[in-house]
C-alpha positions in Angstrom: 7.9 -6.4 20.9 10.3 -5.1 18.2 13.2 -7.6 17.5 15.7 -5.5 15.1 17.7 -7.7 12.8 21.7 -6.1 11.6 24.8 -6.7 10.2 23.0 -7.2 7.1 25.6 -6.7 4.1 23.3 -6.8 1.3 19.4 -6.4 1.7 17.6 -7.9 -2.0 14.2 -7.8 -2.7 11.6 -7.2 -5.6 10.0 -3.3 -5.2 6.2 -2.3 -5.4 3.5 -5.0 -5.0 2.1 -7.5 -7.1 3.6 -9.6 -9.9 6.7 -7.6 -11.4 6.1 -8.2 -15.3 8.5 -8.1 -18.2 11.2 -5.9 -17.5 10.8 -4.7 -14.4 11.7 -8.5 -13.1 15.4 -7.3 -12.9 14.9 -4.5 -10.7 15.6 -4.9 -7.2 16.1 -2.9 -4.3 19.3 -3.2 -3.0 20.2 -1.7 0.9 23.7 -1.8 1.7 24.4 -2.3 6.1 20.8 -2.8 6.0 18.5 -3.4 8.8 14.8 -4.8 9.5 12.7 -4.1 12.5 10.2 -7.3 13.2 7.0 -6.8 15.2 5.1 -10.1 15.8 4.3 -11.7 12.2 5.5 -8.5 10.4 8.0 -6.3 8.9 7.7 -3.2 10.7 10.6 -1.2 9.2 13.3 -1.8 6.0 16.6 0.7 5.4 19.8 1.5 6.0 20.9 0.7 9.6 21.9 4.3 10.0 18.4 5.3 9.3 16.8 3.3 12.1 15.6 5.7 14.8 13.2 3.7 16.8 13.4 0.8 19.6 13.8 -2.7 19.8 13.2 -5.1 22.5 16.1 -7.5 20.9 18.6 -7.0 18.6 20.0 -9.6 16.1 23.0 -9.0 14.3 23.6 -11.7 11.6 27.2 -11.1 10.8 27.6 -9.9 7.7 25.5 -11.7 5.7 22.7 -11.1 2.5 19.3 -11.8 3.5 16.6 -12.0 0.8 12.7 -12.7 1.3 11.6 -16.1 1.9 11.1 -18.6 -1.3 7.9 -19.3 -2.4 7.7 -22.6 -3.8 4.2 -22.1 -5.7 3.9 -25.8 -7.4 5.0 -28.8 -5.5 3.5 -32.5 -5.3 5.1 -33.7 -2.4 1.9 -36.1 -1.2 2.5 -39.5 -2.5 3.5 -42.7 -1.8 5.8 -45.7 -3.8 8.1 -44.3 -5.7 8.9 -44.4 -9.4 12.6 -45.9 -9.4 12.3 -48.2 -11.8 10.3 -46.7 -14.0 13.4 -43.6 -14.1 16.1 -46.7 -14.7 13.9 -47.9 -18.0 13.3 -44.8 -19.0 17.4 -44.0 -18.8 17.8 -47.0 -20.4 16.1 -45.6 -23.7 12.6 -47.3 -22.9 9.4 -45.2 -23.8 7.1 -44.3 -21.5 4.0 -45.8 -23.4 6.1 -49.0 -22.5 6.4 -48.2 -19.0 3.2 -47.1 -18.7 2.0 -50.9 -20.3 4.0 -52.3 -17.4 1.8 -50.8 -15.1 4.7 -48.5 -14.1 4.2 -44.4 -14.4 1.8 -41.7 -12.9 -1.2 -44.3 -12.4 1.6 -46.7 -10.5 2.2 -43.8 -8.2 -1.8 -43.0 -8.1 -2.2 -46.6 -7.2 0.2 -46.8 -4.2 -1.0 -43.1 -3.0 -4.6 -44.6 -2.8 -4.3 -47.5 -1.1 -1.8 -45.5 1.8 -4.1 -44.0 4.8 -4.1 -39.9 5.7 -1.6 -40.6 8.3 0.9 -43.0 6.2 0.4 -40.2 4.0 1.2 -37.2 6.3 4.2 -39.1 7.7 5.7 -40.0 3.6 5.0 -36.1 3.3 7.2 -35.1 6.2 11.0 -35.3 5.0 9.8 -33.9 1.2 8.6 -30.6 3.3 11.3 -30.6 5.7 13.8 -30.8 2.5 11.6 -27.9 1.1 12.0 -25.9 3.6 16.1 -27.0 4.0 16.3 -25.4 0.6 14.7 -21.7 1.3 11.0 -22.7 1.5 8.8 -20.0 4.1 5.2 -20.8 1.7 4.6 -23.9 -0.3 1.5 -24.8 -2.2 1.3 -28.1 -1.8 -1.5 -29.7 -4.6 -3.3 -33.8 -4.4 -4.2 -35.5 -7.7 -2.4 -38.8 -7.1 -5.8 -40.1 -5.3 -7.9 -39.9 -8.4 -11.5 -40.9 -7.1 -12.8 -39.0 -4.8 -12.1 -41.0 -1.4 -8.5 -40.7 -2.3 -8.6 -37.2 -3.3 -10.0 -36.3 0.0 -7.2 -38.1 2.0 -4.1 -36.7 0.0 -6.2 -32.9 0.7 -6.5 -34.3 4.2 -3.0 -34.9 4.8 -2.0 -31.8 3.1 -4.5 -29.6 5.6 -2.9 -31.9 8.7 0.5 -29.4 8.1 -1.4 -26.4 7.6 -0.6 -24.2 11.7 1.6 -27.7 12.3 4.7 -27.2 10.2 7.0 -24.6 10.2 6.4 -23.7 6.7 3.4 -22.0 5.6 1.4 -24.5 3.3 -1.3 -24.0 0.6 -3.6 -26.9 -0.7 -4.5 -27.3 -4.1 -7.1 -29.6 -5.8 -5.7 -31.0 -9.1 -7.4 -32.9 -11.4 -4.5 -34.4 -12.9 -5.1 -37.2 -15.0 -9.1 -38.9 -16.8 -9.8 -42.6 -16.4 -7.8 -44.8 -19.0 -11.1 -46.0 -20.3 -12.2 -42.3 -22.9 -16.0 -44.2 -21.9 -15.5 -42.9 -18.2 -14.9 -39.6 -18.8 -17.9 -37.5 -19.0 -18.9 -39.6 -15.4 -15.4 -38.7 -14.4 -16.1 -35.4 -14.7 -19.3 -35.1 -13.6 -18.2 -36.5 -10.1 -15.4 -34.0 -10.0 -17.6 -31.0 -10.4 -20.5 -32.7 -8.5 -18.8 -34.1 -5.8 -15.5 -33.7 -5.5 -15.3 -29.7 -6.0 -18.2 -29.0 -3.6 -17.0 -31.2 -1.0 -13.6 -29.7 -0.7 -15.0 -26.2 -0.4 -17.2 -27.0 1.5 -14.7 -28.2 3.9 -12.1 -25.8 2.7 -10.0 -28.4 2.0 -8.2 -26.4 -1.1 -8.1 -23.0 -2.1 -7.4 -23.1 -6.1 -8.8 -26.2 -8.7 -5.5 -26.8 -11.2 -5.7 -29.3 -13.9 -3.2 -30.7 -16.3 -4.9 -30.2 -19.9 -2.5 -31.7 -22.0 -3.2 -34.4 -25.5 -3.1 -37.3 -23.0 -4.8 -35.7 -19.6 -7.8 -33.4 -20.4 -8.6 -31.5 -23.2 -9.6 -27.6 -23.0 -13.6 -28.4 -23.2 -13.0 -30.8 -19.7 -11.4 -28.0 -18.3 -13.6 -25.1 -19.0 -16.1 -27.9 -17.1 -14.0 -28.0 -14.0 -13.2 -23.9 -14.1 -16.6 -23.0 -14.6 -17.5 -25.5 -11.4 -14.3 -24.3 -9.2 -15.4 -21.0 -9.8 -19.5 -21.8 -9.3 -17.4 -22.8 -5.5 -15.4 -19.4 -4.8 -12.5 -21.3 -6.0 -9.3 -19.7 -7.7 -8.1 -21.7 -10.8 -4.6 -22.7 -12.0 -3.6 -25.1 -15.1 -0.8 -27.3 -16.2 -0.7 -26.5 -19.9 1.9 -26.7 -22.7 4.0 -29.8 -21.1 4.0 -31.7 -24.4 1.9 -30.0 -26.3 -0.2 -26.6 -27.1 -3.7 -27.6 -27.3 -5.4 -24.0 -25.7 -4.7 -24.6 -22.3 -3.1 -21.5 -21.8 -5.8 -19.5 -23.3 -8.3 -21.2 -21.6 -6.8 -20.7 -18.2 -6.1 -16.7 -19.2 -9.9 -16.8 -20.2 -11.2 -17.6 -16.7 -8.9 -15.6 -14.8 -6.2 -18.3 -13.7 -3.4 -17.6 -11.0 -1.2 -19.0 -13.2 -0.3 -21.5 -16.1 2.4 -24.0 -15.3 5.4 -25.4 -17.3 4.8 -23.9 -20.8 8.0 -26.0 -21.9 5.8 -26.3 -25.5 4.8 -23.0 -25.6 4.2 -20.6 -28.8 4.6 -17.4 -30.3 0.7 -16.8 -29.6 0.6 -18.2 -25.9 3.7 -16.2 -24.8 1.8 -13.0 -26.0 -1.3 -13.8 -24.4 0.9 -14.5 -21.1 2.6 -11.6 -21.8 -0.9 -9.6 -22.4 -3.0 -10.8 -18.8 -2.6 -10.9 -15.3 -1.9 -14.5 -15.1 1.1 -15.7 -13.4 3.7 -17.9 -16.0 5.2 -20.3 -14.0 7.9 -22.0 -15.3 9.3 -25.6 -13.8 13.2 -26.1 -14.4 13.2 -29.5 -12.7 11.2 -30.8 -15.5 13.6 -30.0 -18.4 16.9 -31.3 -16.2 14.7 -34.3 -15.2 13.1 -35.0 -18.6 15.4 -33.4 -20.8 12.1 -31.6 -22.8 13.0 -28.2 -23.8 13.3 -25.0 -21.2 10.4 -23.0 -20.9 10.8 -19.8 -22.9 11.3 -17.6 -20.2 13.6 -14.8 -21.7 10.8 -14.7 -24.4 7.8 -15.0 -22.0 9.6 -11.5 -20.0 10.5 -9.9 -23.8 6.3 -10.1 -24.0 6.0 -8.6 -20.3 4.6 -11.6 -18.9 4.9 -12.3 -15.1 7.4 -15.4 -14.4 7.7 -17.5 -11.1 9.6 -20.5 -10.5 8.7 -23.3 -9.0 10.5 -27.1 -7.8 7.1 -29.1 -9.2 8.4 -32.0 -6.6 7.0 -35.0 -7.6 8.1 -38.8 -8.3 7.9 -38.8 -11.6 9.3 -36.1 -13.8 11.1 -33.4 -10.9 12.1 -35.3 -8.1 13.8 -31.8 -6.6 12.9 -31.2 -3.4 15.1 -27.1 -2.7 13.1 -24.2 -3.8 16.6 -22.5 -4.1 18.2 -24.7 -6.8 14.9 -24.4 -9.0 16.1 -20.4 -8.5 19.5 -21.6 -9.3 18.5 -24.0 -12.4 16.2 -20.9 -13.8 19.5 -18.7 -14.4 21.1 -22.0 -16.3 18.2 -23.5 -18.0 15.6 -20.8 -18.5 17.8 -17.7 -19.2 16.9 -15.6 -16.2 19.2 -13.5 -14.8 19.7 -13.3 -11.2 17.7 -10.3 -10.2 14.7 -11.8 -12.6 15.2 -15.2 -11.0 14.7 -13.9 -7.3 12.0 -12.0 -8.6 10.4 -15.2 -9.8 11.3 -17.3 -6.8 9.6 -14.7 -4.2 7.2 -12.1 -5.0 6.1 -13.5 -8.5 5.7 -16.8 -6.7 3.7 -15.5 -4.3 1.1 -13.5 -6.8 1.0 -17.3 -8.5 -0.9 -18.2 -5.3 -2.8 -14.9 -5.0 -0.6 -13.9 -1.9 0.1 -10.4 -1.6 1.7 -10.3 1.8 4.6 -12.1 1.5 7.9 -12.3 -1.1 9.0 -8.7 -0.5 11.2 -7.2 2.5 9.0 -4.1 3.1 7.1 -2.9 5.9 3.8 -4.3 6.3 5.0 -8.0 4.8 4.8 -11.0 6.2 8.7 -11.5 8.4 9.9 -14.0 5.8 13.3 -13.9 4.7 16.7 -16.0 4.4 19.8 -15.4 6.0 22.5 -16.1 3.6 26.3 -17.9 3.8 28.1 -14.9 1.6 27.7 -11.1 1.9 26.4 -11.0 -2.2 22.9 -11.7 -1.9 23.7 -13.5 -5.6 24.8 -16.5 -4.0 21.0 -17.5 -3.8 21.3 -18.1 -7.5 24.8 -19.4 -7.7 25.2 -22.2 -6.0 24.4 -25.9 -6.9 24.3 -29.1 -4.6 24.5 -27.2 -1.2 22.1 -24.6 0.3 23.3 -21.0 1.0 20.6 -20.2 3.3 22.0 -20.1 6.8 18.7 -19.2 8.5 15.6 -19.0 7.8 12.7 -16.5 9.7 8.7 -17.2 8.7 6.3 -14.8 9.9 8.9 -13.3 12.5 10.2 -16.2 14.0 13.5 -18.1 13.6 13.5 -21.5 12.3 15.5 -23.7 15.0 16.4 -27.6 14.5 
């Protein structure tokens, strides 16, 4: 059955396939009175309306209105539990974190809470943060654990993610981060060696998580720990991802480009040299505007990281501690204030680049063949997914060719 979506003002999406790098971020097809033909889970047919010569079973016309693919939100922690409240009124207050972190406040307070919460306290703390998600544009969200920290508690935050996966109207993807070593430097090397022993088999041999991403950072793991856990996600049939360049730039980057990383996340401390690498390999930079507005660290260098033809995404990187910003389209929106991207370049990054930064090739493009994924917008200028702050544009939302209803 052919449902045939018009009254389409403005049809906006990335060309070709793959990750668009460098400058061909701010190219888009545009389709004026456009139309798209849907046929079960797919995009059967993109153009003009004029051009349409087939048949439909149904025909939808939306009034007038942009539609643009679905967001891909392509770095989100939205499984936890307690919150970090007061630990965000010290810090406002001018107190460091090494303080908070002495008061048994920060990411181990959250880590703390998250383990002692059962897979169904978890799943049901989850709910509203994806809900919100997918409020704010959201059709695919990778959804990664590391607040459990042993394995037991890893397992259950990877449970809880898998319980949305064919249950929630949001396509999901799990992730297995290895986010932060014991406090005690002694535990490390047993740290580890449960992580790539233990924990890493387990989940694939449950498939639990597609990718392994850890946070290699001066105060998480150093590059050595992660070539470890690479070398052992890989060993699995595991795809890799990193957090690198937060704080500091220690290698990460080059050490997730070495062993064929997805993508590198943040990059708010970048370089000269890691942009060019970025710029030089297939890996996906995703950058993470929530952090600087939340933190206040520096933007990622995303007008530099396109000058070097790198591929950019955008992602919300939800989480209680340092991006507690839970729409996929304002982390569009904060990309074009904070990061320097224009609009074209920031929908780029927010659907199909997002997409290749999970390894997804059918979805973040309007074109026949793709996933039915797209937005319905509240203006005819499909740039009002980039302009507007503090209220969502998208008026409806399809994923995988059916309507999202309340």
């Amino acid at each position: 059955m052919v449902t045939l979506l018009t009254g389409i003002s403005q049809l906006a999406t990335a060309p070709g396939t793959g990750a668009r790098r460098g400058a061909e971020m701010g190219v888009l097809d545009i389709i004026e009175d456009a139309a798209i033909a849907i046929e079960g889970e797919r995009i059967a047919w993109v153009g003009p309306r004029r051009a349409w010569t087939g048949t439909a079973a149904e025909e939808r016309d939306l009034g007038g209105r942009a539609v643009v693919p679905g967001l891909v939100d392509p770095h989100t922690h939205v499984v936890w539990a307690g919150d970090r409240l007061a630990d965000f009124e010290a810090r406002v207050s001018g107190v460091p974190y090494e303080q908070i972190l002495a008061r048994g406040g920060g990411i181990r307070s959250t880590m703390r809470h998250t383990a002692a919460a059962s897979v169904v306290e978890l799943i049901e703390l989850a709910r509203p943060r994806l809900a919100a998600l997918v409020a704010g544009g959201a059709t695919t969200v990778e959804i990664k654990s590391g607040y459990g920290f042993t394995l037991e508690a890893e397992l259950a935050s990877l449970e809880a993610i898998n319980a949305f996966i064919g249950h929630a109207r949001v396509q999901v993807v799990p992730t297995l981060l290895i986010h932060v070593p014991p406090g005690n430097p002694a535990e490390r090397a047993d740290y580890l060696a449960m992580v790539t022993q233990e924990l890493i088999p387990e989940v694939a041999s449950r498939g639990l998580a597609t990718a392994v991403d850890i946070f290699i950072e001066r105060e998480a793991f150093s590059v050595e720990d992660a070539k470890v856990v690479f070398g052992a996600a890989l060993a699995e049939g595991l795809a890799v991802k990193a957090h690198a360049d937060q704080f500091h730039a220690i290698g990460g980057v080059e050490c997730a480009i070495a062993h064929g990383a997805l993508s590198v996340d943040h990059l708010e401390a970048s370089t000269p040299g890691q942009i060019a690498a970025l710029g030089a390999a297939p890996t996906v930079a995703t950058i993470l505007p929530g952090v600087t507005l939340h933190l206040g660290l520096p933007a990622a260098p995303a007008r530099a990281l396109i000058a070097a033809g790198a591929a950019v995404a955008v992602g919300t990187d939800c989480n209680p501690g340092s991006s507690p910003l839970f729409s996929p389209q304002l982390a569009v929106a904060l990309a074009v204030r904070l990061n320097g991207l224009t609009p074209a370049e920031a929908l780029t990054a927010g659907t199909a680049n997002a997409a290749a930064a999970l390894g997804l090739a059918d979805r973040g493009r309007l074109a026949a063949g793709q996933r039915a994924d797209l937005l319905v917008l509240d203006e005819r200028d499909w740039r009002t997914i980039t302009y507007t702050l503090g209220a969502s544009p998208v008026v409806a939302s399809w994923i995988a060719g059916r309507e999202l209803t309340a």
